[in-house]
C-alpha positions in Angstrom: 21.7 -31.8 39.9 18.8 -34.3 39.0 16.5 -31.7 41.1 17.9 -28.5 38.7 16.9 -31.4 35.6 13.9 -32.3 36.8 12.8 -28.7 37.8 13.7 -27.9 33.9 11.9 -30.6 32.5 9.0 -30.3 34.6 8.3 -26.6 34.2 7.0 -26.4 30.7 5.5 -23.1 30.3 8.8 -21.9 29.0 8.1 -24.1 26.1 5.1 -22.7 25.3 5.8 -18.9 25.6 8.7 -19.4 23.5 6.4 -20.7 21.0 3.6 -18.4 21.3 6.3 -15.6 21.1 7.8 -16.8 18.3 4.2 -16.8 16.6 3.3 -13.8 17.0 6.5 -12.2 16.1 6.4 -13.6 13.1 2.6 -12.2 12.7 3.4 -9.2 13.4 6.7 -8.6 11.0 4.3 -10.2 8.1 2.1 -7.8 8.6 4.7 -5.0 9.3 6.7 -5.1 6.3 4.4 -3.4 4.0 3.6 -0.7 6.0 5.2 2.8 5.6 7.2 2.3 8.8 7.9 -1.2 7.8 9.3 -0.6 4.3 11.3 2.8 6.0 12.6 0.8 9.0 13.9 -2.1 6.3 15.3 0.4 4.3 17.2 1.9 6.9 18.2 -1.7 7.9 19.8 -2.1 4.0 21.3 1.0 4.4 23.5 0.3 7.5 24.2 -3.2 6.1 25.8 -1.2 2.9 27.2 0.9 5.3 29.3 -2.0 7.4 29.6 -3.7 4.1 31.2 -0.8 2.3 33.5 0.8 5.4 35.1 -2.5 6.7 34.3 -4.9 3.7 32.3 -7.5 4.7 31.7 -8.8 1.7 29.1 -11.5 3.1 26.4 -9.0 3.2 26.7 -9.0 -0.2 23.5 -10.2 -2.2 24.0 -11.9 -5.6 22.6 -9.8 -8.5 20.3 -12.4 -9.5 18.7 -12.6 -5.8 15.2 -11.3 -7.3 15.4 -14.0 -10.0 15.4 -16.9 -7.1 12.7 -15.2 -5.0 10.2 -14.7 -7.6 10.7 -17.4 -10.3 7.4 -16.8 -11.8 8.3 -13.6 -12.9 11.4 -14.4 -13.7 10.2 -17.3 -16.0 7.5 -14.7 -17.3 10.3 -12.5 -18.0 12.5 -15.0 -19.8 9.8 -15.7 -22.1 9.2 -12.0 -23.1 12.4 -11.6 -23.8 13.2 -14.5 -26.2 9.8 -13.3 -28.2 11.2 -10.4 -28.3 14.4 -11.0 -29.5 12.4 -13.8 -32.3 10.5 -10.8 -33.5 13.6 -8.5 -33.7 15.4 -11.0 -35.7 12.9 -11.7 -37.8 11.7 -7.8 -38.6 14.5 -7.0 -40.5 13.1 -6.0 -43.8 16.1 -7.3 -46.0 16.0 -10.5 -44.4 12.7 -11.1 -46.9 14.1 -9.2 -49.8 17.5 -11.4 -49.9 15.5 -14.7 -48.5 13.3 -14.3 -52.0 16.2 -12.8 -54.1 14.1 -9.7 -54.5 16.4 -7.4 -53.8 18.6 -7.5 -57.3 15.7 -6.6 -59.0 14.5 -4.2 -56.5 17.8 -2.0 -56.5 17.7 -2.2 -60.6 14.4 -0.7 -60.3 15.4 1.8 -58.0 18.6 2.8 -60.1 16.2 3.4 -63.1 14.2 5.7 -61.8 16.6 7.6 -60.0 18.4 8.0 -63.5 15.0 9.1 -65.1 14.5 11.8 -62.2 18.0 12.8 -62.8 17.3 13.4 -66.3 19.5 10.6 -67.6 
């Protein structure tokens, strides 16, 4: 037994294939993934997780819908922002908003009566 140990602790190239391995693996998949064959083989790889998730309900395949807010927050906080401006503007282009703020619009729908009676011939 202390031989087998010894033998396992001794012998450390293991060690450092399983780290060079590991290294290049992940060199390789980083560079992979945004290649035709990458984004085809990942896409195939989604599909047969929807696949097993869909047939026998494993529901921990599952993403959350908000998974693309998580991994890119920038463009999420980007995103946010335009979208707050826009509603600001929305709210305030209503073009009665002004007319009542100002109390313009009495006066304006008078005017407006008036000459739709003149045109009318009354």
């Amino acid at each position: 037994m202390g031989e087998m140990i010894n033998r396992i602790f001794g012998d450390t190239l293991w060690i450092y294939t399983a780290i060079l391995g590991s290294l290049l693996g992940a060199a390789f998949l980083a560079y992979f993934k945004d290649t035709k064959a990458g984004l085809w083989c990942y896409a195939k790889f989604d599909q047969v997780l929807d696949f097993l998730r869909d047939r026998y309900g494993l529901t921990w395949f599952d993403q959350p819908e908000d998974a693309w807010r998580q991994k890119y927050p920038h463009v999420t906080k980007k995103i946010d922002e335009l979208e707050a401006r826009l509603a600001k503007l929305e709210e305030d282009s209503h073009p009665s908003k002004e007319l009542h703020e100002f109390e313009v619009w009495p006066e304006l729908e008078s005017r407006i009566k008036k000459l739709e009676g003149k045109k009318n011939g009354k």
